[in-house]
C-alpha positions in Angstrom: 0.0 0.0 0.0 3.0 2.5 0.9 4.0 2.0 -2.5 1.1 2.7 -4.2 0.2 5.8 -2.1 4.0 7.2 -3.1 3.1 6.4 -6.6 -0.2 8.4 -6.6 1.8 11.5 -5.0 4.3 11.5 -8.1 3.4 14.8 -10.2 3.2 16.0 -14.1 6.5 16.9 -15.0 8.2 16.2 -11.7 10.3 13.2 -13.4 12.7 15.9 -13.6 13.9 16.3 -10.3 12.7 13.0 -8.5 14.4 9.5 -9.2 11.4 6.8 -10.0 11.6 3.0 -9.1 11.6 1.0 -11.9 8.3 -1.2 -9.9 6.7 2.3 -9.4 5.9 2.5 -13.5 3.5 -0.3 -15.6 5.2 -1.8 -19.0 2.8 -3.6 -21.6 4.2 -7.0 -20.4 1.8 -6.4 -17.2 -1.3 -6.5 -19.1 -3.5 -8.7 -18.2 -5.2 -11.7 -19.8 -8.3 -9.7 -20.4 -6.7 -6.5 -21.5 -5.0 -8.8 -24.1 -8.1 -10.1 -25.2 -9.1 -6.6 -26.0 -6.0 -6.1 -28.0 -6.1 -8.8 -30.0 -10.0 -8.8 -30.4 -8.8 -4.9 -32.0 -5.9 -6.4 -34.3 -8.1 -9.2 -36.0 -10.8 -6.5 -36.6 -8.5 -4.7 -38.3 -7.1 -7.9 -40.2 -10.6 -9.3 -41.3 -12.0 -5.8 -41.6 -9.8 -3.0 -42.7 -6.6 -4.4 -44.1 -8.2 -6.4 -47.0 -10.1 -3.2 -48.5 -7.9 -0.5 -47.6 -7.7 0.9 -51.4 -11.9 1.1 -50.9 -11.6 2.9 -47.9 -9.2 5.4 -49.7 -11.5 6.2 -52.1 -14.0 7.2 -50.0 -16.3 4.4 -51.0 -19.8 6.0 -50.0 -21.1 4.7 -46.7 -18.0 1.9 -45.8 -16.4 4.3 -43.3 -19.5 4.2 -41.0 -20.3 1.0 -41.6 -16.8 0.3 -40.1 -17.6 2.2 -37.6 -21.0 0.6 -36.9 -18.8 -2.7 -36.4 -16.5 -1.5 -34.4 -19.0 -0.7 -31.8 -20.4 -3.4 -32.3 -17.4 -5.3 -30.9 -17.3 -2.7 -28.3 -14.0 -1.1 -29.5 -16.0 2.7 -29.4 -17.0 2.2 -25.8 -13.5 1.2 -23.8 -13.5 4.1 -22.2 -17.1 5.3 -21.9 -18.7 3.7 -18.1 -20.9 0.9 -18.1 -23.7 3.0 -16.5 -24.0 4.5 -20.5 -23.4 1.7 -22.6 -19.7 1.6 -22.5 -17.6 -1.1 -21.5 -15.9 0.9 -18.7 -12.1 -0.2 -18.8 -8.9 1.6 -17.6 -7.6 4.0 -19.2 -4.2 2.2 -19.9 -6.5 -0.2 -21.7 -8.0 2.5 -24.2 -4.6 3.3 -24.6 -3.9 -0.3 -25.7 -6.6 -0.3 -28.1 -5.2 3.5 -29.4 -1.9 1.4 -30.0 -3.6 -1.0 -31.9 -5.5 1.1 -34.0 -2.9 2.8 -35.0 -2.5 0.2 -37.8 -5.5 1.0 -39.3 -4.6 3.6 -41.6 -7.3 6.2 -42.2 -9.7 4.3 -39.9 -8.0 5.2 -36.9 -8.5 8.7 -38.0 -12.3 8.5 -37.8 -11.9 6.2 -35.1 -9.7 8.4 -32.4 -11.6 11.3 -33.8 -15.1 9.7 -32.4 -13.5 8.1 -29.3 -11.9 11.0 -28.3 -12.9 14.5 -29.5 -15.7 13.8 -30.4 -17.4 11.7 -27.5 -15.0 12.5 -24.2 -16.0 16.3 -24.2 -19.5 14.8 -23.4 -18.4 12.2 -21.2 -16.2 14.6 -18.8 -18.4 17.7 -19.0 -21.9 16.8 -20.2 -24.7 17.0 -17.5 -26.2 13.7 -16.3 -28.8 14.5 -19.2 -26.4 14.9 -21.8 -24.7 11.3 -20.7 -28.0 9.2 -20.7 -29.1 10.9 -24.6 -25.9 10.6 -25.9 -23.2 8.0 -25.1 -25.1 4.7 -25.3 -25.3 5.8 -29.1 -21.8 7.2 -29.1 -20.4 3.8 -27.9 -22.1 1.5 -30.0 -21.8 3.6 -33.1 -25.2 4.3 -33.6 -24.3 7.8 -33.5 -21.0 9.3 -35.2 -19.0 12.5 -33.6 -17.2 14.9 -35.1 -15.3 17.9 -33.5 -15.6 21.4 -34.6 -13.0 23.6 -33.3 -10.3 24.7 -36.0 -11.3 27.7 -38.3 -9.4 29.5 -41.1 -7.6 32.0 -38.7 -7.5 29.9 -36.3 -5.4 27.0 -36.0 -2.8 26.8 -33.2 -4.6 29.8 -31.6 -8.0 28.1 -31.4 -9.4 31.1 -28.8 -9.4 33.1 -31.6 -12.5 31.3 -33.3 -14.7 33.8 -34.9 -18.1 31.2 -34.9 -20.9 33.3 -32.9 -23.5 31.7 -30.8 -26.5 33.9 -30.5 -29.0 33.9 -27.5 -32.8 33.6 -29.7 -35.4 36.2 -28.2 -37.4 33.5 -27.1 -34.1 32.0 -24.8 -34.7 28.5 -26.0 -31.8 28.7 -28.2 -28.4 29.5 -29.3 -27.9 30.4 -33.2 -24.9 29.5 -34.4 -22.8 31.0 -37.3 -19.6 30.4 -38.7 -17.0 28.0 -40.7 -14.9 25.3 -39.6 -12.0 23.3 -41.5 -10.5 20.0 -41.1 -13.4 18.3 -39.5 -12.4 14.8 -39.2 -15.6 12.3 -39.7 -17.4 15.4 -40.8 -19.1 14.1 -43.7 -20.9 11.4 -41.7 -21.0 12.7 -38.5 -24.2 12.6 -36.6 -23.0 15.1 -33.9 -21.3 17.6 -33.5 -18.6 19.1 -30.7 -18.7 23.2 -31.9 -17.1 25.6 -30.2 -18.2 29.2 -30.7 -18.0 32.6 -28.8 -21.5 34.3 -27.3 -22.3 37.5 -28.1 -18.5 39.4 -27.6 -17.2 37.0 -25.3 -13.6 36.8 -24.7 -13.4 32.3 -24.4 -15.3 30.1 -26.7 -18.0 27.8 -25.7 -19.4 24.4 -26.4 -22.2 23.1 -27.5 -23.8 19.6 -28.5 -25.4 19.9 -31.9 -27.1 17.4 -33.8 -27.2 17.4 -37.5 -31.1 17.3 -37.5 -31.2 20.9 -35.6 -30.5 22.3 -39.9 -28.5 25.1 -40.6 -25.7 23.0 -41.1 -23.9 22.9 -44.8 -20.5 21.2 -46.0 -17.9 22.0 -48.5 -16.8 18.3 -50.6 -14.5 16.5 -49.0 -11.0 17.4 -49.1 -8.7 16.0 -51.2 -5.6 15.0 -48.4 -1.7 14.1 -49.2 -2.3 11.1 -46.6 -5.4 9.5 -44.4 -7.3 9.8 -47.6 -10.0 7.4 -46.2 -10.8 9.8 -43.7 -13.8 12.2 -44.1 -12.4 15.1 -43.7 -14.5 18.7 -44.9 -15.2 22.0 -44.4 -18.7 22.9 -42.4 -20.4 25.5 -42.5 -23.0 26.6 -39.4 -25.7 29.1 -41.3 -28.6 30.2 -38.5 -28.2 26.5 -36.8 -30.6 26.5 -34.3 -29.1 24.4 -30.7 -31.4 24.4 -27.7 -30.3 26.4 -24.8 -29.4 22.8 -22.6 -27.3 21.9 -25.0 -24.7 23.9 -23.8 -21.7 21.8 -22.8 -20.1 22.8 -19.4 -20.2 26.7 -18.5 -20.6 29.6 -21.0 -16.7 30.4 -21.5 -15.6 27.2 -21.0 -14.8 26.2 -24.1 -11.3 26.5 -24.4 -10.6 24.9 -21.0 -12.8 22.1 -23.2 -10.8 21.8 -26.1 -7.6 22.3 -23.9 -8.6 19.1 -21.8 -9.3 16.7 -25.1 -6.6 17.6 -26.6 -4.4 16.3 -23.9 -6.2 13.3 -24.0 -5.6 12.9 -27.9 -2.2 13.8 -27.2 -1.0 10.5 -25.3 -3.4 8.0 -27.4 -2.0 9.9 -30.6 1.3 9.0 -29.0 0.2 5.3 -28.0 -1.3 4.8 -32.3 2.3 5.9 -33.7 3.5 2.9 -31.7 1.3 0.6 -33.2 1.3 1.5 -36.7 5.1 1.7 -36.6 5.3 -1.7 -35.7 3.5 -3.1 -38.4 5.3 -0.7 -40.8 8.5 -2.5 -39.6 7.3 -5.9 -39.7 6.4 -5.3 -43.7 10.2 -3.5 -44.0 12.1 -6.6 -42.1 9.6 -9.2 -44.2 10.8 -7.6 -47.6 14.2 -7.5 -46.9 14.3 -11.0 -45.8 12.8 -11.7 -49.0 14.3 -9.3 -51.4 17.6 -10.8 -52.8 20.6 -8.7 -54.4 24.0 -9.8 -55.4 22.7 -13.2 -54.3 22.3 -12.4 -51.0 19.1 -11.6 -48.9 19.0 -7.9 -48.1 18.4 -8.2 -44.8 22.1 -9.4 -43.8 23.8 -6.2 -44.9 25.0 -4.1 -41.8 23.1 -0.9 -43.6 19.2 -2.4 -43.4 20.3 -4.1 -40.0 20.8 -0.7 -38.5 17.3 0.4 -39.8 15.6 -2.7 -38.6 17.4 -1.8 -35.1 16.9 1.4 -34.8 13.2 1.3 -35.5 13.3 -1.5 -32.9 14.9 0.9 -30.3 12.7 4.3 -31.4 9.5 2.3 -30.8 10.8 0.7 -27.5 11.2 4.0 -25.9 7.9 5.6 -27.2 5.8 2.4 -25.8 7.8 2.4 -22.6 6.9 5.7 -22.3 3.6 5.9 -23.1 2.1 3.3 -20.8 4.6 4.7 -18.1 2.2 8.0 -18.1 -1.1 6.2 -19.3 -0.8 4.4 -15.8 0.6 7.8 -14.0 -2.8 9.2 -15.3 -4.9 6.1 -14.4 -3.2 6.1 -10.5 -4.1 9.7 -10.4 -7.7 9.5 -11.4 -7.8 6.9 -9.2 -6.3 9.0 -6.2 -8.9 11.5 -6.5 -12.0 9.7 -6.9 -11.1 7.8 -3.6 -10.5 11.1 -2.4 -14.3 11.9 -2.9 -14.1 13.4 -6.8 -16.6 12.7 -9.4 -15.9 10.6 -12.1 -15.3 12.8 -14.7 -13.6 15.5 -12.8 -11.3 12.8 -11.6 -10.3 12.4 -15.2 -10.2 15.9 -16.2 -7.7 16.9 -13.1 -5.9 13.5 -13.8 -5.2 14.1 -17.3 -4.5 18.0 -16.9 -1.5 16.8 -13.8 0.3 14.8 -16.7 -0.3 17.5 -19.5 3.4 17.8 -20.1 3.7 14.1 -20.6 0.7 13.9 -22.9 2.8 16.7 -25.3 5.8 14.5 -24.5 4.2 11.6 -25.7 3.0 13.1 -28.5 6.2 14.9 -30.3 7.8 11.6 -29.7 5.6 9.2 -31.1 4.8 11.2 -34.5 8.7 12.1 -35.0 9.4 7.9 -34.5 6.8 6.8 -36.6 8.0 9.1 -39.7 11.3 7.9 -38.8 9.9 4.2 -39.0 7.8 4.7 -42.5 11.0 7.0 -44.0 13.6 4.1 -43.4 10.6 1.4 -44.3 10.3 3.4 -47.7 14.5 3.3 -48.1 13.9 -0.6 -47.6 11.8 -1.2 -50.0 14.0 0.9 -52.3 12.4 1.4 -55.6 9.3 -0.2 -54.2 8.6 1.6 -51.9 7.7 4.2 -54.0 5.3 2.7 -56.1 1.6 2.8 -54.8 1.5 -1.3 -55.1 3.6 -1.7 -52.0 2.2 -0.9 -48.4 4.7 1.7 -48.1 3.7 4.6 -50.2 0.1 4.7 -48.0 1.7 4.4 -45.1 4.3 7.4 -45.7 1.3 10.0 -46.6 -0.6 8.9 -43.3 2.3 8.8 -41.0 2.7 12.7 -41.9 -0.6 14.2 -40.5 0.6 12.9 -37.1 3.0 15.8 -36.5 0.3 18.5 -37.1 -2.9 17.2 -35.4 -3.6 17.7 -31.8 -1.1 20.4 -32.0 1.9 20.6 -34.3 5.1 19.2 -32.5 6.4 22.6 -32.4 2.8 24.0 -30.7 3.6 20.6 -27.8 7.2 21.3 -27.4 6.2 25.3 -26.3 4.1 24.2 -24.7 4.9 21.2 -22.5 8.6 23.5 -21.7 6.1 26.9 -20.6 4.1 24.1 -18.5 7.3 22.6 -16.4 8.3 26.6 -15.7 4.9 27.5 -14.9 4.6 25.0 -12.3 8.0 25.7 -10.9 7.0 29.4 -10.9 4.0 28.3 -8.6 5.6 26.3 -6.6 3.6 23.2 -8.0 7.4 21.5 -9.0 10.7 22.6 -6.8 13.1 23.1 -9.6 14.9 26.0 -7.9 16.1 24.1 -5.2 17.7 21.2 -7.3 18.5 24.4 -10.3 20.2 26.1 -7.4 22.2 22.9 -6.2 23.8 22.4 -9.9 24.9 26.2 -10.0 26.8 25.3 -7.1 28.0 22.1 -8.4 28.6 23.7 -11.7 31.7 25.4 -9.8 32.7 23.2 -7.5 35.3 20.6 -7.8 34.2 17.2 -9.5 33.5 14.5 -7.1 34.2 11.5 -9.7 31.4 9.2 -7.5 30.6 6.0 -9.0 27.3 4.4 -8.8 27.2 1.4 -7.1 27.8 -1.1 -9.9 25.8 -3.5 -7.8 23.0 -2.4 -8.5 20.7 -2.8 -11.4 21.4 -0.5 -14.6 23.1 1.6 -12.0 25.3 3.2 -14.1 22.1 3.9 -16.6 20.5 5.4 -14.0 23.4 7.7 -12.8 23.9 8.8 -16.7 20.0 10.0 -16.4 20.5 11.9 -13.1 23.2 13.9 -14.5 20.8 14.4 -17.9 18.4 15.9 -15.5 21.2 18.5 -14.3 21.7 19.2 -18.2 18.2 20.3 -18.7 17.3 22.2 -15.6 20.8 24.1 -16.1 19.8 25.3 -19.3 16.2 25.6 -18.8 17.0 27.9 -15.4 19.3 29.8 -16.6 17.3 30.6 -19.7 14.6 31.2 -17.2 16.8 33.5 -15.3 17.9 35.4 -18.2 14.8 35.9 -20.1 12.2 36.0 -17.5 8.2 35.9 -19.1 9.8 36.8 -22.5 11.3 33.2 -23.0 7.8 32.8 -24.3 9.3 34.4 -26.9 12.2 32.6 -27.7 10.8 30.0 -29.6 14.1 28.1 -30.8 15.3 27.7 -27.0 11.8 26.4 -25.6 12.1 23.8 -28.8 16.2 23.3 -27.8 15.3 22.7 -24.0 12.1 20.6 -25.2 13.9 18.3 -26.9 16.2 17.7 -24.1 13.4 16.8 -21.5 11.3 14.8 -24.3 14.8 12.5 -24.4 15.4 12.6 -20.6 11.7 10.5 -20.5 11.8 8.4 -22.9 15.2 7.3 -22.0 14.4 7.1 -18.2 11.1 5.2 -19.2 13.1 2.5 -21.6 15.6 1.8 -18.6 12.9 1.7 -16.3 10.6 -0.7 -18.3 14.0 -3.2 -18.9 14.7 -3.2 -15.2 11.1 -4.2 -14.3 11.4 -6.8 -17.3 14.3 -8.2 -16.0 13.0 -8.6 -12.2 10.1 -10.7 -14.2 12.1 -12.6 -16.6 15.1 -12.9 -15.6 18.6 -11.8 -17.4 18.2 -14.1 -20.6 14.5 -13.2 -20.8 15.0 -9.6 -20.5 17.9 -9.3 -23.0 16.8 -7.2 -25.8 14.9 -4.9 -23.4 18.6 -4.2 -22.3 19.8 -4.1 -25.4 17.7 -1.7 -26.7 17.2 0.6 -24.0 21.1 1.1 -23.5 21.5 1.8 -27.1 18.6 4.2 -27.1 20.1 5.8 -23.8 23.7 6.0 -26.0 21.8 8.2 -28.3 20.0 10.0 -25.8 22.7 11.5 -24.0 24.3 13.1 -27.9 20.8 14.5 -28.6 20.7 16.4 -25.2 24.2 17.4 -26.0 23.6 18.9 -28.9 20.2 20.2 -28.3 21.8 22.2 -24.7 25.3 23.2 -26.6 22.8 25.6 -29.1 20.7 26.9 -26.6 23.7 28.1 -24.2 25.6 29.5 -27.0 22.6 31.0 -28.3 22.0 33.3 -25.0 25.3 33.4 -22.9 28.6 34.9 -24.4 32.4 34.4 -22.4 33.2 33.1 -19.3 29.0 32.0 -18.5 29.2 30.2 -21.7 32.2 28.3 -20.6 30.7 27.0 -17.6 27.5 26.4 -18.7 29.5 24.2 -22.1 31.7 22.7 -19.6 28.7 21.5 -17.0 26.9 20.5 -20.1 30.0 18.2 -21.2 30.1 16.7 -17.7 26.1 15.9 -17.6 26.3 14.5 -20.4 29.1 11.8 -20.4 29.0 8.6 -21.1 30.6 5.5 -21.7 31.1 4.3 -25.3 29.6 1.1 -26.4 29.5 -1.0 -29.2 26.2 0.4 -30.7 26.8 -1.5 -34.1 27.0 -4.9 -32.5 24.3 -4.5 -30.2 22.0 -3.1 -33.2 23.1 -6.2 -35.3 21.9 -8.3 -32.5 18.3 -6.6 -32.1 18.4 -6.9 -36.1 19.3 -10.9 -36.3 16.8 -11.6 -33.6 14.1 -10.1 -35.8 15.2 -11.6 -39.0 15.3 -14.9 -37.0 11.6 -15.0 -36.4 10.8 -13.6 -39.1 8.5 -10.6 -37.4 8.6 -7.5 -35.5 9.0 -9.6 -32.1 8.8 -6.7 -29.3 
């Protein structure tokens, strides 16, 4: 119980300056036998349903989208997350997140189907009244009804306050008339509801409301013709004196963007969770074909070159699951926390997911940036091939590419999840100055040349991550220090020191998740978790490196540029290892079985 009850007091963010136990986090391997079912219930759905008629889907066959849909909820897939009191199935959030990851190799299904899941039916589930729950999510999670989410406009992408929809109180007060354009509506040409977000009267916030596509008023453009997810609906709508009674007004009148700022989070980390699993299958096709693929008489697959893509895709993917079931089960403890504190359901949620906002954007960078990494090198595999639309390649290279723009571009999340850690700190939410303080100090104090007690489990892993963390609160605090509220507006530094605390966690979390592996399995069984998460550590440490070394020289001059370089080159030391051999023997163990085996 004292272990659980530290757990739950573990904070967004605050992996920075506090060491976690490598029992404190979940990895996948702990799922259990009924979670798995769910998984694999998700992967022969897409197998017998989705796979087989993907080039159908892409042309936007008329009507198979939502009868996809209709049997996903059928199978339950729509309702994971929605309670049982409303027609859901009522599972753990880690276990969405498992069916997010296993979505993810749907293609432009798993467009429409995170858009309904998430956008477009959690908004109701955490802020709806008790009304709003019963009419709505029993259709919602069997499919019966389709969502949609209505928040971007022309001007107003990144900054979605800025929305210029109107909602207008009717003289009667019975309802709110709604006008104005929105873009990019995912599931929009089928949708059956709609999320909108519009401002009332000259409000300053925007607010929600539940609308129905039988209220009228409601027009579309055709649908857009995409570079990638062309399955997807995807079209412009237009809200032209559309009528919405006055109860369906979702949450509070200026509420909105708190809303949209919420669900996005949410999307964030299951955006995060789908890059995982469509990588994986984009790797499985790559290490298949160049088993198969012969030149100068010699399968493909045994030439060092395609070993260290097969690896590193390996490696990339390790870190971004680790990571993303590390926070989905931070998140789940945390909601967990709160309603056995005496919260409501759905606040519990909301105020678990907002805490771990700066590891949803984590999450989210992370799992995009691998996943184009994954289909780039799966293209370069399949050489000429690969770009020809009758390999699996070409469709899933325009797909992957959406993922670093929706739910915030990666630049949007890497702002953002940096102004987040300092805005805590500034609040006293996370103690940074106290352990920022400390390495000043340090910074000009002697060396102490301590060595971790080798004893230990990954203990000299773990000791290269502590002094990571100095890297990145030394650069963040004196950036903080020098530029005050106007680092808001250095925008290359934010992304520099982003990039350095998106590494630190995904690092930490691949260590972590091979430490717990190997107190289940043993050495032997937990060998390529340690293989992979020391090599993905190796390259961890050069991307901090390089990501602090231009944001110190790109605000300190002379002898505070000196220290600063010369701290940085101490936090981030490390011992050289054999990263070709260890990538060969990720690579081998693939080719060996044949499949993408982790």
């Amino acid at each position: 119980m004292e272990a659980v009850l530290d757990k739950v007091a573990i904070k967004g963010g605050e992996f920075l300056i506090r060491e976690t136990n490598a029992q404190d986090i979940f990895i996948p391997e702990e799922f259990t036998e009924e979670q798995q079912m769910m998984g694999q219930a998700t992967t022969d759905f897409i197998e017998k349903e989705i796979r087989p008629i993907a080039e159908r889907i892409d042309s936007l066959e008329e009507g198979l989208l939502p009868s996809l849909m209709d049997k996903a909820g059928q199978l339950g897939l729509l309702g994971v997350n929605v309670p049982e009191a409303y027609g859901g199935l009522g599972m753990s959030f880690n276990t969405g997140m498992l069916i997010a990851d296993k979505i993810g190799a749907a293609g432009s299904f798993s467009t429409a189907f995170g858009a309904h899941t998430g956008i477009g039916t959690l908004p109701i589930l955490y802020y709806g009244t008790e009304e709003h729950k019963k009419k709505y999510l029993p259709g919602l999670a069997s499919g019966e009804i389709k969502a949609c989410y209505c928040l971007t406009e022309p001007d107003s992408g990144s900054d979605a306050n800025s929305g210029k929809t109107k909602a207008v109180l009717s003289s009667d007060g019975k309802h709110y008339v709604i006008n104005g354009q929105k873009m990019w509506i995912s599931n929009g040409g089928f949708a059956d509801l709609f999320i909108v977000f519009a401002k009332i009267d000259d409000d300053k916030n925007l607010t929600a409301f539940i609308v129905e596509k039988e209220f009228g008023g409601i027009t579309m453009n055709d649908e857009e013709r995409k570079m990638g997810i062309k399955g997807s609906s995807t079209r412009q709508v237009f809200f032209n004196d559309c009528k919405v009674p006055v109860e369906n007004m979702l949450s509070d009148r200026g509420n909105g963007f708190k809303i949209a700022v919420n669900i996005l989070n949410i999307g964030r980390i299951k955006l995060g969770a789908s890059a995982v699993g469509g990588g994986k299958v984009v790797a499985d096709l790559a290490l298949k074909y160049a088993i198969e693929r012969k030149q100068f008489g010699t399968s493909i697959a045994s030439f060092g070159a395609i070993k260290h893509k097969l690896a590193e895709m390996a490696i990339k993917s390790y870190a971004t699951e680790s990571a993303s079931y590390r926070a989905g089960q931070d998140i789940e403890d945390k909601i967990d926390a709160l309603i056995a504190e005496g919260m409501d359901d759905a606040s519990a949620k909301l105020k678990g997911l907002e805490q771990f906002a700066i590891e949803c954007a984590i999450i989210k960078v992370h799992g995009s940036e691998v996943l184009d990494y994954i289909v780039d090198e799966g293209v370069q595999i399949y050489g000429g091939m690969g770009f020809s639309e009758e390999a699996p390649m070409a469709r899933a290279y325009r797909d992957s590419r959406i993922c670093r723009i929706y739910e915030g571009t990666n630049e949007i999340n890497r702002m953002l999840l940096v102004g987040m850690i300092l805005k805590r700190a500034l609040k006293g939410e996370l103690n940074l100055m106290e352990p920022a303080m400390a390495i000043g100090k340090e910074l000009t104090s002697v060396p102490t040349f301590e060595s971790p007690d080798l004893s230990l489990p990954y203990a000299e892993e773990k000791d290269v991550i502590v002094k990571l963390k100095k890297a990145v609160l030394m650069v963040a605090g004196k950036a903080a220090q020098k530029f005050g509220p106007n680092l808001n507006d250095e925008q290359e530094i934010l992304m520099n020191i982003a990039d350095m605390v998106i590494e630190v966690y995904c690092a930490e979390s691949a260590i972590l998740r091979a430490e717990k592996v190997e107190a289940l399995k043993g050495k032997e069984g937990s060998k390529y978790h340690e293989i992979m998460s020391k090599v993905y550590l190796y390259e961890a440490v050069d991307k901090i490196n390089i990501s602090g070394k231009e944001a110190i020289a790109s605000f300190t001059t002379g002898d505070e540029q000196k220290v600063m370089l010369m701290g940085l080159k101490r936090f981030t030391k490390s011992n050289a290892i054999n990263t070709r051999d260890l990538r060969r023997e990720i690579a081998d163990e693939m080719i060996e079985k044949g499949y993408y085996p982790y």
